[in-house]
DSSP file (Angstrom, degrees, kcal/mol; ACC not computed):
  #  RESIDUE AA STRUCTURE BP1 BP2  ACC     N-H-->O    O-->H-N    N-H-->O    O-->H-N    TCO  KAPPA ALPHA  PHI   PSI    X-CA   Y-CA   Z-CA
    1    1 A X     >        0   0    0      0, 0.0     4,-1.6     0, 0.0     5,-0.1   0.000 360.0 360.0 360.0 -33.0   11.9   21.8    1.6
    2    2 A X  T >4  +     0   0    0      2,-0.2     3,-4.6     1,-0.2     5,-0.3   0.835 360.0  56.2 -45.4 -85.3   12.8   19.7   -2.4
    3    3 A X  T 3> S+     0   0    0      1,-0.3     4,-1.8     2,-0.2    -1,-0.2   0.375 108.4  35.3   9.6 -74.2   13.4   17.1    0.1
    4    4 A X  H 3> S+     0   0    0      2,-0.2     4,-1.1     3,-0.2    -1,-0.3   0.763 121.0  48.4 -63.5 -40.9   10.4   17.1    1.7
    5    5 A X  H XX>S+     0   0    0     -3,-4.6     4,-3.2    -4,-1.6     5,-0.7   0.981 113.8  49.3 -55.2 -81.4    8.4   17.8   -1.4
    6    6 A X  H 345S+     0   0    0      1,-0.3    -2,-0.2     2,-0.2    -1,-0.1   0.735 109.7  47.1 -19.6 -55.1   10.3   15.0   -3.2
    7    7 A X  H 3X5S+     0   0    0     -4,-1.8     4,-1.4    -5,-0.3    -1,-0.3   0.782 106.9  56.3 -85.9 -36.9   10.0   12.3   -0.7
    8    8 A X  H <X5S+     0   0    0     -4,-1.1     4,-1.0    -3,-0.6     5,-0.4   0.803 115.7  47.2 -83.7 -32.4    6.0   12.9   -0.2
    9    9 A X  H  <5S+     0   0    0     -4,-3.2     5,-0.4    -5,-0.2    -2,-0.2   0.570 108.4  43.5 -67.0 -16.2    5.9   12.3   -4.2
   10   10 A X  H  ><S+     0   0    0     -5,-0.7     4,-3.6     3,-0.1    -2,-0.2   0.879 116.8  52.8-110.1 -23.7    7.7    9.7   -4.8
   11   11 A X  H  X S+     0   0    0     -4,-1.4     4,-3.0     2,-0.2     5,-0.4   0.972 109.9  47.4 -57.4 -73.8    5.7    7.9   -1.4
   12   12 A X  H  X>S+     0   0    0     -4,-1.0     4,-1.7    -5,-0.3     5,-0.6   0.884 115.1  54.8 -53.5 -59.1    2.1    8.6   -2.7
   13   13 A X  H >>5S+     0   0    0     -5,-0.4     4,-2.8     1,-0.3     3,-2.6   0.863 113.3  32.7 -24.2 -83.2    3.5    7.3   -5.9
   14   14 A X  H 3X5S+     0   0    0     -4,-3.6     4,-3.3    -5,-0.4     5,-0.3   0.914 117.0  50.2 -39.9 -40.3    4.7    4.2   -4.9
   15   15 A X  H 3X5S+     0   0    0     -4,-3.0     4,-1.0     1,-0.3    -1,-0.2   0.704 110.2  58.7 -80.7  -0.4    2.3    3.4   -2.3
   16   16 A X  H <X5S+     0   0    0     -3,-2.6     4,-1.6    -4,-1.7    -1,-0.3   0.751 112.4  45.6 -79.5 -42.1   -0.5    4.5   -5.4
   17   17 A X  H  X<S+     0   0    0     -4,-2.8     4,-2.7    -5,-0.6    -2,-0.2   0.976 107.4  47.8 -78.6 -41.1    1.1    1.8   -7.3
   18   18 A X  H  X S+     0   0    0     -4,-3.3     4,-1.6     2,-0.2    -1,-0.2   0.721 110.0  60.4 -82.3  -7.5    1.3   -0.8   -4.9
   19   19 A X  H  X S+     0   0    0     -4,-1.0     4,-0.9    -5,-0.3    -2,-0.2   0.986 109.0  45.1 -41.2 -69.6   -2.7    0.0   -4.1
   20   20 A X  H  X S+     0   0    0     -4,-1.6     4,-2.1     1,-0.2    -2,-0.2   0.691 104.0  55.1 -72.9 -27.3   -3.4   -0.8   -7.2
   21   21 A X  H >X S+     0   0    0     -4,-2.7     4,-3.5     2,-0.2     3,-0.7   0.995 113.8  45.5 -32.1 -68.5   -1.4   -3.8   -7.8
   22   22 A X  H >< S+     0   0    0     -4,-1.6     3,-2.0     1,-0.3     4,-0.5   0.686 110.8  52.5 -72.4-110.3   -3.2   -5.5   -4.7
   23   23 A X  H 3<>S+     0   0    0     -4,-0.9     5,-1.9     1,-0.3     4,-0.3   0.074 112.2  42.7 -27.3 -55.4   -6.2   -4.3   -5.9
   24   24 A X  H X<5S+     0   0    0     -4,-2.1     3,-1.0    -3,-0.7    -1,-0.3   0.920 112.8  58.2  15.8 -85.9   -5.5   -6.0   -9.5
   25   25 A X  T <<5S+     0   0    0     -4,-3.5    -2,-0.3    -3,-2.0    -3,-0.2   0.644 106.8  46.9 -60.9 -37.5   -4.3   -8.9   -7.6
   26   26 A X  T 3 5S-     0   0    0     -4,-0.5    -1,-0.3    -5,-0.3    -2,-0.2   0.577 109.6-114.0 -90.4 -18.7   -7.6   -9.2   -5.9
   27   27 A X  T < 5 +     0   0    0     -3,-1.0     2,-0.8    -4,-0.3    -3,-0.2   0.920  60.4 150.2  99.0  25.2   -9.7   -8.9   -8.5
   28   28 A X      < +     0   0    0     -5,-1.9    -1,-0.2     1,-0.2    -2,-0.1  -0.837  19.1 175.9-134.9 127.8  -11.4   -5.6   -7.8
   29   29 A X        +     0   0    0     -2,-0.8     2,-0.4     1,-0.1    -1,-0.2   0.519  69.2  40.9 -76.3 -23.3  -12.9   -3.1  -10.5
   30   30 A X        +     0   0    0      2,-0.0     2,-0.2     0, 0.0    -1,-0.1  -0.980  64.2 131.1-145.3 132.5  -14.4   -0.6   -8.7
   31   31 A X        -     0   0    0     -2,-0.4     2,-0.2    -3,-0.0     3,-0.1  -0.940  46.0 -92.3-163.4 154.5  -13.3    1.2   -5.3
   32   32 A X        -     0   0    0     -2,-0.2    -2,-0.0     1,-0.1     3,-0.0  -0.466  56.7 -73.6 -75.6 153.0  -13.0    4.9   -3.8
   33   33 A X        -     0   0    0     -2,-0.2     2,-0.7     1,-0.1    -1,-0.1  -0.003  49.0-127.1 -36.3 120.7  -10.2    6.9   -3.7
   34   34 A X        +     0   0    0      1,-0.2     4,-0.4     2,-0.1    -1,-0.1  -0.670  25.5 178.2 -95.4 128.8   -7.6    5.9   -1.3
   35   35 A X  S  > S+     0   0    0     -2,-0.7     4,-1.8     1,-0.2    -1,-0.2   0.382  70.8  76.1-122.0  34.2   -6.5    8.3    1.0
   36   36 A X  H  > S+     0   0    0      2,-0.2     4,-1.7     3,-0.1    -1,-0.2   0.570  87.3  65.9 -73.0 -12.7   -4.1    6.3    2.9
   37   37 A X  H  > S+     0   0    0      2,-0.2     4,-0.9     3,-0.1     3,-0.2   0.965 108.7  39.2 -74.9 -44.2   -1.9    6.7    0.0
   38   38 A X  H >> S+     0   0    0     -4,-0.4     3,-2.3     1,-0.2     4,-1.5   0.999 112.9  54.6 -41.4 -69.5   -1.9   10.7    0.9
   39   39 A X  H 3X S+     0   0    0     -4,-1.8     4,-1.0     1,-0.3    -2,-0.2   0.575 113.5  40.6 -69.3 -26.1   -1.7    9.9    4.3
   40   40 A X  H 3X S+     0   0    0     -4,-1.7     4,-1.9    -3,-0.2    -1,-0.3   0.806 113.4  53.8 -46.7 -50.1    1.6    7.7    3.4
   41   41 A X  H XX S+     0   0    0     -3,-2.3     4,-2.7    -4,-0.9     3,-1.1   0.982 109.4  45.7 -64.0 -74.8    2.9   10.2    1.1
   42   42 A X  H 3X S+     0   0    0     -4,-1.5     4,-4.9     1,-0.4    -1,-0.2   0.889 109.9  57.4 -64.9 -50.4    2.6   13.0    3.9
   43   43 A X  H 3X>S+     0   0    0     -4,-1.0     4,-2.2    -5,-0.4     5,-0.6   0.958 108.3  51.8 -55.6 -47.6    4.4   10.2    6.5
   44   44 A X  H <X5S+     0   0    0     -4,-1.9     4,-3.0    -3,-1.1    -2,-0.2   0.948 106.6  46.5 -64.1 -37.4    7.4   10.1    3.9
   45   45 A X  H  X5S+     0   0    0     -4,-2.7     4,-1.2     1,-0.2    -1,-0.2   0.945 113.3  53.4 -76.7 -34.8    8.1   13.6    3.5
   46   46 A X  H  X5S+     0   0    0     -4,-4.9     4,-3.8    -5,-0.3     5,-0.3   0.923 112.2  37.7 -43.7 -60.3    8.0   13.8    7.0
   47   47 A X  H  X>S+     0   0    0     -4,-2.2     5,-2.0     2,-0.2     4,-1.4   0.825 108.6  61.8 -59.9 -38.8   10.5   11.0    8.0
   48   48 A X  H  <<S+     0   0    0     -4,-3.0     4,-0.3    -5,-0.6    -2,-0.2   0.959 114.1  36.4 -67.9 -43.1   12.6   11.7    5.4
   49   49 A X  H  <5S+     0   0    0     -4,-1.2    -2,-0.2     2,-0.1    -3,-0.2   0.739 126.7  34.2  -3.0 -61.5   13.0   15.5    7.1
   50   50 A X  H  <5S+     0   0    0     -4,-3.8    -3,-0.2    -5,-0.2    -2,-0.1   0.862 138.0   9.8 -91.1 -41.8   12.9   14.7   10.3
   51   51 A X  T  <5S-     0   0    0     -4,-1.4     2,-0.3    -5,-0.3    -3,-0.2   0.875 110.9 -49.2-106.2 -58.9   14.7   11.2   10.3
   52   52 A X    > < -     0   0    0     -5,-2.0     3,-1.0    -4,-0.3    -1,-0.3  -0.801  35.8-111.2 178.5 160.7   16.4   10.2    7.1
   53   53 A X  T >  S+     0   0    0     -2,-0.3     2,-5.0     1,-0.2     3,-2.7   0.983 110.2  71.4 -51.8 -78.7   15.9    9.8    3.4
   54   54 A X  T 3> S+     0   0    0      1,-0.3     4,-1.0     2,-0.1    -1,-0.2   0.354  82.0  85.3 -28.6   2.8   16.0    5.9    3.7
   55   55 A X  H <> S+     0   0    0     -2,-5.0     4,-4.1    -3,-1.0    -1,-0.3   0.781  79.2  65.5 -89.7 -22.1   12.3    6.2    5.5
   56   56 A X  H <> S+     0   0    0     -3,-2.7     4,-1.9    -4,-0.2     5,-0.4   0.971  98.7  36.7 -61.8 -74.9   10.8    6.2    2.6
   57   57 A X  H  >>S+     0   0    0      1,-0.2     4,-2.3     2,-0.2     5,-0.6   0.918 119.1  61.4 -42.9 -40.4   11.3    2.7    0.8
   58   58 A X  H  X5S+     0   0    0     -4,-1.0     4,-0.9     1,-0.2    -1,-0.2   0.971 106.6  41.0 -55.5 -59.9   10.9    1.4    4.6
   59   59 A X  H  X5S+     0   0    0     -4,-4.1     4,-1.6    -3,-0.2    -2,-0.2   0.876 121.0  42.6 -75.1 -23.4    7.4    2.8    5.0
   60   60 A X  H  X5S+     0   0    0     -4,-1.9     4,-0.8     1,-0.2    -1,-0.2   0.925 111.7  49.0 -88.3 -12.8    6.3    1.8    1.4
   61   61 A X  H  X5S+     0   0    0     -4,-2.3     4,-1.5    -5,-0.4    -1,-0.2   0.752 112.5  55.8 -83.4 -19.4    7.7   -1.5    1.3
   62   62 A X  H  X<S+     0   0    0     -4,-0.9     4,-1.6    -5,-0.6    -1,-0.2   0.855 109.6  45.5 -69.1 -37.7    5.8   -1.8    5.1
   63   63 A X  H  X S+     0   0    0     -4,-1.6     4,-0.7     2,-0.2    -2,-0.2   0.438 112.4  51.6-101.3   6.4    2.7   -0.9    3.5
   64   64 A X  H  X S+     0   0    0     -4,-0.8     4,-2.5    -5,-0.2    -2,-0.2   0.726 114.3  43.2 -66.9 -52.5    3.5   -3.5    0.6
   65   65 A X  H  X S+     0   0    0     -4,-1.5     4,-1.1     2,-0.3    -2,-0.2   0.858 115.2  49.0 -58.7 -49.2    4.1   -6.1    3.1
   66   66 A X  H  X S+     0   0    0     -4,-1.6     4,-0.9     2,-0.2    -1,-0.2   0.802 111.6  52.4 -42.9 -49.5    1.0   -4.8    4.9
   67   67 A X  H  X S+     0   0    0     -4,-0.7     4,-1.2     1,-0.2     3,-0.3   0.906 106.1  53.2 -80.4 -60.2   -0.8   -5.0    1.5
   68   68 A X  H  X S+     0   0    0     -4,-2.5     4,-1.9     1,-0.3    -1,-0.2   0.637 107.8  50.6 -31.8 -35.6    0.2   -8.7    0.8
   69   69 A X  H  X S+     0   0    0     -4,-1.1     4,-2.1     1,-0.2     5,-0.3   0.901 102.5  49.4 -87.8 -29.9   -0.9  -10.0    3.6
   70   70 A X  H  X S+     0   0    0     -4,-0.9     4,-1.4    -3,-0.3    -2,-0.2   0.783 113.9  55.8 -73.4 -19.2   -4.3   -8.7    3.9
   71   71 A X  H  X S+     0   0    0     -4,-1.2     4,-2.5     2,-0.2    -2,-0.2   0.983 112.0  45.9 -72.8 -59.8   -4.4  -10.2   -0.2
   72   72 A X  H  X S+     0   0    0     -4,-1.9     4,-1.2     2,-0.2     5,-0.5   0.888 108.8  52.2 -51.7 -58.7   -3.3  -13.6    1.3
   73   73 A X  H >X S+     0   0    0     -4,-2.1     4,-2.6     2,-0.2     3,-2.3   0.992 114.4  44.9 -16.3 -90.1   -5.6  -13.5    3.9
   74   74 A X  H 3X S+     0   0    0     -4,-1.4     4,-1.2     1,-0.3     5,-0.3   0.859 110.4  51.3 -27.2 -59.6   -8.2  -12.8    1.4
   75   75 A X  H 3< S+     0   0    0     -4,-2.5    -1,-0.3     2,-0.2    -2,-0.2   0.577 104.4  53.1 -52.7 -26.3   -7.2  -15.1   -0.7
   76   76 A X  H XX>S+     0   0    0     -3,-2.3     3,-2.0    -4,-1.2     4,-1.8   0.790 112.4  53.2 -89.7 -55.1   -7.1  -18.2    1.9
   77   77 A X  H 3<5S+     0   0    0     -4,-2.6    -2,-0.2    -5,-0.5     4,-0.2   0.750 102.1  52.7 -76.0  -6.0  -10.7  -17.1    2.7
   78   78 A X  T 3X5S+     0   0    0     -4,-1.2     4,-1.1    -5,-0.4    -1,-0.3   0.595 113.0  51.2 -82.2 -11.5  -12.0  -17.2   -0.9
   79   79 A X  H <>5S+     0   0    0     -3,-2.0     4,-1.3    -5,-0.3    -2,-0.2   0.990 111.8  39.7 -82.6 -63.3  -10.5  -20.7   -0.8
   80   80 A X  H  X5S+     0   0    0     -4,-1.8     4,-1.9     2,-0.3     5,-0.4   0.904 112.7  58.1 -52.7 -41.8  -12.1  -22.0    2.3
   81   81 A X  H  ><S+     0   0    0     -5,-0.8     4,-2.0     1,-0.2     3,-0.4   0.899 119.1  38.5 -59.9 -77.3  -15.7  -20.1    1.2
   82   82 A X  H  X S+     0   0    0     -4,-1.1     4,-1.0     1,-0.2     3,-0.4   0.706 112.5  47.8 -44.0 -66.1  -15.3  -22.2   -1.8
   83   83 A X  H >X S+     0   0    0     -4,-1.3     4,-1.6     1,-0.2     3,-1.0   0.904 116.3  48.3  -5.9 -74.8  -14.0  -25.4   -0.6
   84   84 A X  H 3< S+     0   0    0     -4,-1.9    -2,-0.2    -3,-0.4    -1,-0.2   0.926 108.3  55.0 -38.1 -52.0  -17.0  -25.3    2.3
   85   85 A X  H 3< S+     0   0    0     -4,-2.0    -1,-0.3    -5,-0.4    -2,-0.2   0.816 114.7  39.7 -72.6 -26.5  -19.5  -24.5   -0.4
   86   86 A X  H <<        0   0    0     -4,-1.0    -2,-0.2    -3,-1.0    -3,-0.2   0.963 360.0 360.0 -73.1 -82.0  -18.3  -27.9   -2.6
   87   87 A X     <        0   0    0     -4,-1.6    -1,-0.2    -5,-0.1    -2,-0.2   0.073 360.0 360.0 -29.3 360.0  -18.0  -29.7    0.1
């Protein structure tokens, strides 16, 4: 049960942190409460229990990855909106 405990803590952590980077990184000041970061969290302690310890840093660095791309994305399409708008 630490285990399990442990592993859904140290997931909503990270994946709290790497929210809020990308969020930073995008430039945005105000937002609700995310509760894919539980819903991460809840996935770690599980997989780590059921599957292995090592599921954690694989699912948050998947939702890092996740999280970077939807910023780049973003980011390409504030460039074109701008670019278009010049233009």
């Amino acid at each position: 049960m630490g285990t399990v405990l442990i592993h859904f803590l140290v997931g909503t952590l990270a994946s709290l942190v790497v929210f809020l980077l990308f969020t930073w990184f995008s430039g945005v000041r105000r937002f609700s409460a995310p509760f894919g970061v539980v819903f991460i969290g809840i996935a770690c302690g599980a997989m780590a229990h059921f599957l292995s310890p090592w599921a954690t840093p694989v699912i948050v660095t998947i939702y890092a990855i996740g999280c970077a791309g939807e910023w780049l994305q973003e980011r390409k399409a504030r460039r074109s909106g701008a670019d278009s708008s010049q233009g």
